[in-house]
TILOKE-570576 format. One line per 2 residues: number of its first residue (from 1); their letters; for each residue x, z, y of C-alpha. Coordinates in steps of 0.5 Angstrom, whole numbers. Each point is the difference from the previous one (the first is absolute). Layout:
REM residues N
NUM) A) X,Z,Y; ... $
REM end
This chain:
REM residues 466
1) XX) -108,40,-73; 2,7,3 $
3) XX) 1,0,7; 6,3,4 $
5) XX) -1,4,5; 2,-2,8 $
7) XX) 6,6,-1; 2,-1,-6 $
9) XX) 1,-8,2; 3,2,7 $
11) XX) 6,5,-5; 1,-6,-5 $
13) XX) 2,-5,7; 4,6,2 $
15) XX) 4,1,-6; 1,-7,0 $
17) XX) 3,-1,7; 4,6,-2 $
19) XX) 3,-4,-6; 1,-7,4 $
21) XX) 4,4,5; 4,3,-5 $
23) XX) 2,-6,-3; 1,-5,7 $
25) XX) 4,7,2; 5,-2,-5 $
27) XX) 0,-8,0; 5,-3,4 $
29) XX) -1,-1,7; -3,-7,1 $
31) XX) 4,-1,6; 5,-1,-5 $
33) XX) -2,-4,-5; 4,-6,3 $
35) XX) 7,2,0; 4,-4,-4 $
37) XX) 6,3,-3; 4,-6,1 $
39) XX) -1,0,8; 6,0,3 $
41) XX) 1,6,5; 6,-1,5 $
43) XX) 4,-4,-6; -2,4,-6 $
45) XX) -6,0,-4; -5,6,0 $
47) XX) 2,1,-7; 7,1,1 $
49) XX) -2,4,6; -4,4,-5 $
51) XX) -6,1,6; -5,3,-1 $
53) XX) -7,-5,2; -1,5,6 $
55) XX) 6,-2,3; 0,-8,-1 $
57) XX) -6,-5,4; -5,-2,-4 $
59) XX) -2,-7,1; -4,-6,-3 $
61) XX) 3,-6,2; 4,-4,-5 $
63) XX) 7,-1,5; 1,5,6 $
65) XX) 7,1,4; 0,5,4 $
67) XX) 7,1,5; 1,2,7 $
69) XX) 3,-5,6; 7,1,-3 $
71) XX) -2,-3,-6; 2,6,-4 $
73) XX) -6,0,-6; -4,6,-2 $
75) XX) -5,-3,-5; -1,-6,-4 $
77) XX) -4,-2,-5; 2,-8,-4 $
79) XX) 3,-2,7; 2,-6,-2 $
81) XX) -5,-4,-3; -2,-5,2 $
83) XX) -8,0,2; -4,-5,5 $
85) XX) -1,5,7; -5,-4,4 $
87) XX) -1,1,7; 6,4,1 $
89) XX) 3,-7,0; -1,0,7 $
91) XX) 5,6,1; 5,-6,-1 $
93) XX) -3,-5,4; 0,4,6 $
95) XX) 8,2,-1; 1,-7,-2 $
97) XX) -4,-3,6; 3,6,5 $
99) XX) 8,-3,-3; -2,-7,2 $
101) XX) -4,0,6; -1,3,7 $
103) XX) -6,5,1; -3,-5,5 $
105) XX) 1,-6,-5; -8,-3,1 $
107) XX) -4,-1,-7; -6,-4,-2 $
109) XX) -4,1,-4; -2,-6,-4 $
111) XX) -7,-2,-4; 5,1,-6 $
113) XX) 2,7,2; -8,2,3 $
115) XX) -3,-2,-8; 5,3,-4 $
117) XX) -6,6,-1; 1,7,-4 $
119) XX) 2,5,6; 0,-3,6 $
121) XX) 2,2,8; -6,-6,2 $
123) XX) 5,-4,3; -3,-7,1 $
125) XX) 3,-7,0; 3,-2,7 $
127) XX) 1,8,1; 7,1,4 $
129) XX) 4,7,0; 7,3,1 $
131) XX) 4,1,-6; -1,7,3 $
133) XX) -8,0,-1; 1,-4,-7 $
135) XX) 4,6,-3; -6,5,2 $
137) XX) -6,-4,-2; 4,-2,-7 $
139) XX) 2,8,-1; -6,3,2 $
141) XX) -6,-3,-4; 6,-3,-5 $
143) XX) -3,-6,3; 2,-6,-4 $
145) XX) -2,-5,6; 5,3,4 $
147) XX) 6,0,-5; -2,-8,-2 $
149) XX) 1,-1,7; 7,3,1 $
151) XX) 3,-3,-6; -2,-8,2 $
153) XX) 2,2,8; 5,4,-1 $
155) XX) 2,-5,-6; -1,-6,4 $
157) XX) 5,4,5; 6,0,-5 $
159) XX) -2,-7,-3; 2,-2,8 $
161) XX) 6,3,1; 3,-3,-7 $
163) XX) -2,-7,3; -8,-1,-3 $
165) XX) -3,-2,7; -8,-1,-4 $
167) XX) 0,5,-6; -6,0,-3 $
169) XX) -4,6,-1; 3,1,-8 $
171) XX) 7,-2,2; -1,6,5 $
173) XX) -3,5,-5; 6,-2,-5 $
175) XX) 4,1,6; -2,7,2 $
177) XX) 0,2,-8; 7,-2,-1 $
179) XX) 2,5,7; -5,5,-4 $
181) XX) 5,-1,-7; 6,0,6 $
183) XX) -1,6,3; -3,4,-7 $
185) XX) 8,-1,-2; 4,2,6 $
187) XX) -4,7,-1; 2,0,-7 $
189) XX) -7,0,-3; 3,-4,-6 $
191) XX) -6,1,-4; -6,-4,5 $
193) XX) -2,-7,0; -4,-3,5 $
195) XX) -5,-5,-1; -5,-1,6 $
197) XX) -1,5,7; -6,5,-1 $
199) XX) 1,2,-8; -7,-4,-2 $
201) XX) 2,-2,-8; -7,-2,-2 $
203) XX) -4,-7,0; 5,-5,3 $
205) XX) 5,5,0; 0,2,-7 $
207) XX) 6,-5,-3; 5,3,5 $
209) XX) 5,4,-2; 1,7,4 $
211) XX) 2,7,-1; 3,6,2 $
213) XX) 1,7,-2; 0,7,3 $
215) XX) 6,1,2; 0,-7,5 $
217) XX) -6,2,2; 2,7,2 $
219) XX) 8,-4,2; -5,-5,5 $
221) XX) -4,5,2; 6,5,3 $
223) XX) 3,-7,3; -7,-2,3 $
225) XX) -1,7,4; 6,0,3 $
227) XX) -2,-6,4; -3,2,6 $
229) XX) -5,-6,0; -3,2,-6 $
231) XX) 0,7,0; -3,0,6 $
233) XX) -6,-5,-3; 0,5,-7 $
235) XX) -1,6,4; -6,-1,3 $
237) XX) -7,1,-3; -2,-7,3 $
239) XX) -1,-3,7; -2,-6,3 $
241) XX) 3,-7,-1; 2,-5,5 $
243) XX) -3,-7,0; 0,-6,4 $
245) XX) -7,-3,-4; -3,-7,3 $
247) XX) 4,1,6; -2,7,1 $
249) XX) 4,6,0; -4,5,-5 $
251) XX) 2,7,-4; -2,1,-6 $
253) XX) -1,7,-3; 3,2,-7 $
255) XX) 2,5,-4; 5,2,-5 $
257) XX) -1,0,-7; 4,7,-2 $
259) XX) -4,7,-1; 4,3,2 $
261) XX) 1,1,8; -4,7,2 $
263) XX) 2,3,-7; 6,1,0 $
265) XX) 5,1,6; 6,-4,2 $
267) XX) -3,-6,-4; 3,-6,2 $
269) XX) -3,-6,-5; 1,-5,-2 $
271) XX) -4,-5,-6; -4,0,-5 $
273) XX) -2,-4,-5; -5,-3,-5 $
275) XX) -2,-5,-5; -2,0,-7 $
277) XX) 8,-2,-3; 2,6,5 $
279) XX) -4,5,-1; -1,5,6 $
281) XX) 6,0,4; 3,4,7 $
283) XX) 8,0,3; 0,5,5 $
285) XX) 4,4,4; -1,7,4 $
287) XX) 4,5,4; 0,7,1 $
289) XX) 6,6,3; 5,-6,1 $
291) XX) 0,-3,-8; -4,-6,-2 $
293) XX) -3,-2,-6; -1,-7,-3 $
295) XX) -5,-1,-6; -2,-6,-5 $
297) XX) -5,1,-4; -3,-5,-4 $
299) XX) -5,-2,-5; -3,7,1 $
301) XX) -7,2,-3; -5,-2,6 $
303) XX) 0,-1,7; -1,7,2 $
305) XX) 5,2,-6; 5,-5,4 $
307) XX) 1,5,6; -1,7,-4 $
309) XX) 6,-2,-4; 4,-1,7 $
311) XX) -2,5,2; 2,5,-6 $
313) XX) 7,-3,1; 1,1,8 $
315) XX) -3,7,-1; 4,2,-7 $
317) XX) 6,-4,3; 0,5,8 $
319) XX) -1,7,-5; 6,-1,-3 $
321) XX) 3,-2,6; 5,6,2 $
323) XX) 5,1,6; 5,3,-3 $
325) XX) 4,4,5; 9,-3,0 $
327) XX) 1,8,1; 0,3,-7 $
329) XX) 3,7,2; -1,7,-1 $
331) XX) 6,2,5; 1,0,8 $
333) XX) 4,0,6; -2,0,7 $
335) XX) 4,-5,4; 1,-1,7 $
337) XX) -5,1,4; -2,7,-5 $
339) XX) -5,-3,-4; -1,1,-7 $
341) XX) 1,-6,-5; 1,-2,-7 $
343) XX) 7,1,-2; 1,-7,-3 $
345) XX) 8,-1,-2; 7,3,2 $
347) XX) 4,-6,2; 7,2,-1 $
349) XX) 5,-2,6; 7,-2,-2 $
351) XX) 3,3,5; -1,7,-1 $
353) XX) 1,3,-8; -6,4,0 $
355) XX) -5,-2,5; -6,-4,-1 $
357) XX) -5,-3,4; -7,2,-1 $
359) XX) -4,-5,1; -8,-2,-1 $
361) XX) -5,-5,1; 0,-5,7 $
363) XX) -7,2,-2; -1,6,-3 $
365) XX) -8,-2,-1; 2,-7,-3 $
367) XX) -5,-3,-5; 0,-6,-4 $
369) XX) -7,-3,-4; 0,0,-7 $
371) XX) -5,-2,-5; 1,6,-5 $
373) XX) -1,-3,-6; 6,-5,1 $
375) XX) 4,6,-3; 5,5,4 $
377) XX) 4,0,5; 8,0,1 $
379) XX) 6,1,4; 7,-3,3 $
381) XX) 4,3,4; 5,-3,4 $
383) XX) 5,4,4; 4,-2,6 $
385) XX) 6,1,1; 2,6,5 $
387) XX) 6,1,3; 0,3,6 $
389) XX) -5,3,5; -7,-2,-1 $
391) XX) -6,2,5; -7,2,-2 $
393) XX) -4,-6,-1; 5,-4,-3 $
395) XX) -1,-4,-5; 4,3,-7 $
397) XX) -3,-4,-7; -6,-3,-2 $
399) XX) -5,2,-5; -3,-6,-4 $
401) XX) -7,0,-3; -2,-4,-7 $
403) XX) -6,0,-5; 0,-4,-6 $
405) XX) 7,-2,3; -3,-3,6 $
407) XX) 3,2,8; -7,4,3 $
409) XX) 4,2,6; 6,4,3 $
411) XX) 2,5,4; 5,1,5 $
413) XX) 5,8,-2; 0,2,8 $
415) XX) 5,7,2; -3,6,2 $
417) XX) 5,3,3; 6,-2,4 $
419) XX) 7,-1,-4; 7,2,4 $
421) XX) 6,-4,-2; 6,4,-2 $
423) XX) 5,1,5; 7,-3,0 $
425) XX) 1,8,-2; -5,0,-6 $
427) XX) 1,-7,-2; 7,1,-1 $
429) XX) -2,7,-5; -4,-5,-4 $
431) XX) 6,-5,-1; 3,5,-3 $
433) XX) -5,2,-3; -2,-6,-4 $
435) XX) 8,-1,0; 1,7,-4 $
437) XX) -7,-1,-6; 1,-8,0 $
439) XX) 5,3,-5; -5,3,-3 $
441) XX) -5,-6,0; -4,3,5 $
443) XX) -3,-5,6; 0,5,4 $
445) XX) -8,-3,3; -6,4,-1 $
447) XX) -5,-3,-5; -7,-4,4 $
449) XX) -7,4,-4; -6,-3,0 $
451) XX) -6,6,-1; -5,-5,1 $
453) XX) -4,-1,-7; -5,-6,-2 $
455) XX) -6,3,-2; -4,-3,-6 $
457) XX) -6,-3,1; -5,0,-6 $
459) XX) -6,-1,4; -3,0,7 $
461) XX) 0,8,0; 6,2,-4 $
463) XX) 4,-2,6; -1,6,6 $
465) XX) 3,-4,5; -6,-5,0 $
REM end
């Protein structure tokens, strides 16, 4: 067979590589190949946006929410069906135990707790701890001991107050479960049933109905960060665990589940989630510049893919977060103190015929946060009713802010220059004035003019003011 010579082969494995590149050049981005065109971003569908795949997250998991603190969605993906989400259970136990029971409230953990096995915090039976403590070893490591132990201590509690002096470790349990039902229905999340404290939904568990979705996860995570007892627990990367074991007060060691600490800044937590029903699942929560995200992410692709997902949604979510500037004007004026400053609005003043009131922003550098792709922003104007002298820096109208019908803000119209009353001479002038062309259909005010102009957002860097 004739042999090809070392050039010639080294020439055939070039061109080669030349043609792949040609052909990967112009595939699509794999980092696109998981944008639906049925997600739902800011309440419309990616395709009834028509974007581009550039411009929307690309996730694996099967049921995602993303939302900020004031539960105003971002994005979705089959929100609302109901899929099993396993240790993330242990989010409402904590709010269900922290609704029901003081910090200082003492649990025990029983052998039934101890032995209940898969992800643990190592309790043993005859442990005593704080609820305080219950909360760390039951959040950090997902330990389904601790969770255990919360429900048939804090159970127990409840059962006492309603007359049971001597429940039984299962009557506590269901006790602390129906609360768990209590409390998911005074959050509203009305597509969540609860049937035990930690998510196990195998084995002896496998029987028992439970579900949630991503929208209640997300619900349940914002509400669980805005418990300073628990927050306080989710943000930590771990820590130590206090214990009073045979009489002796010991710590233990234990280290939270979620990857993401140390790789992206203001990460707050909260818990992931795994069985074989479930899928690999994380609610998390993060906070940067002032704006906080909460995610659900279940039934994703692998453990890692869990966390890459959320991450792709908390940074997709910040680059599209603008700050939009309340003053949107290309006019000036200068006020009181000889500064120069937007020229916002002329506020008529009914004293007079003729005159206005120039008048810009309280803050001329006010901004609000918006996310871009929820669509552009509008304006209300509201003009007070001026009749008389007013000083600079009275308050004479208001500008109100709205995207996708939704208030994002105010702002106050202040004066920028002092406005003299008329005096009895010129207020009589004006009487006969309006006397004269009220003959004519003229009311004798000024007319008010707004110069501000609501600048159109089509993405992040169409906005200048951004």
């Amino acid at each position: 067979m004739k042999q090809l010579s070392s050039k010639r082969i080294a020439i055939s494995f070039g061109m080669l590589a030349l043609a792949l590149a040609t052909v990967l050049a112009f595939a699509p981005a794999q980092a696109y190949a998981n944008v639906q065109k049925s997600d739902v971003i800011a309440g419309e569908t990616v395709a009834n946006r028509n974007l581009s795949a550039a411009q929307c997250p690309s996730v694996e998991a099967t049921s995602v929410l993303l939302m900020d603190s004031d539960g105003n969605v971002l994005f979705e993906r089959n929100a609302d069906e109901h899929v099993n989400i396993a240790s993330i259970t242990k989010v409402m136990t904590a709010v269900t135990a922290v609704e029901y029971a003081s910090l200082d409230t003492e649990i025990t953990v029983s052998s039934t707790a101890a032995a209940i096995g898969e992800s643990s915090a190592g309790l043993q039976a005859g442990d005593t701890l704080t609820l305080q403590e219950a909360l760390k070893a039951m959040l950090w490591p997902s330990g389904n001991d601790a969770a255990q132990s919360i429900a048939e201590c804090v159970g127990a509690q409840i059962l006492k107050e309603q007359g049971n002096a001597s429940p039984t470790s299962t009557e506590s349990v269901e006790a602390f479960v129906r609360a768990m039902n209590d409390t998911s229905a005074k959050l509203g999340m009305t597509n969540s049933l609860w049937a035990n404290p930690h998510g196990l939904d195998d084995g002896v568990y496998a029987s028992q109905e439970m579900y949630s979705t991503a929208r209640d996860v997300a619900t349940l995570a914002n509400y669980a960060m805005k418990i300073d007892a628990i927050r306080s627990i989710t943000s930590q990367e771990g820590g130590t665990v206090t214990v009073v074991r045979d009489g002796a007060t010991t710590g233990v060691e234990l280290e939270s589940t979620d990857e993401l600490f140390g790789v992206v800044d203001g990460v707050l937590g909260v818990k992931t989630g795994f069985t074989d029903a479930a899928g690999e699942c994380f609610a998390g929560a993060v906070e940067q510049n002032g704006t906080r995200l909460i995610s659900a992410v279940l039934n994703s692709t692998s453990s890692s893919m869990r966390f890459t997902d959320t991450r792709t949604l908390w940074e997709w979510a910040y680059e599209n977060m603008i700050d939009y500037a309340a003053a949107q004007t290309t006019q000036t004026t200068v006020n009181a103190n000889g500064t120069t400053v937007p020229l916002v609005a002329e506020v008529a003043d009914a004293a007079w015929t003729d005159k206005t009131i120039p008048a810009t922003l309280e803050d001329p550098n006010q901004t609000f946060r918006v996310f871009a792709l929820a669509g552009n922003v509008s304006q209300e104007v509201t003009y007070y009713d001026i009749n008389g002298g007013v000083k600079a820096g009275d308050v004479v109208g208001t500008i109100t802010y709205y995207q996708q019908n939704e208030v994002i803000g105010t702002a106050n119209l202040v004066a920028t220059q002092d406005v003299a009353a008329p005096n009895p001479l010129e207020a009589l002038g004006i009487w006969w004035s309006r006397l004269i062309g009220g003959f004519s259909g003229d009311d004798g005010v000024a007319d008010s003019v707004c110069y501000n102009e609501v600048e159109l957002i089509y993405d992040k860097s169409s906005l200048s003011a951004a």
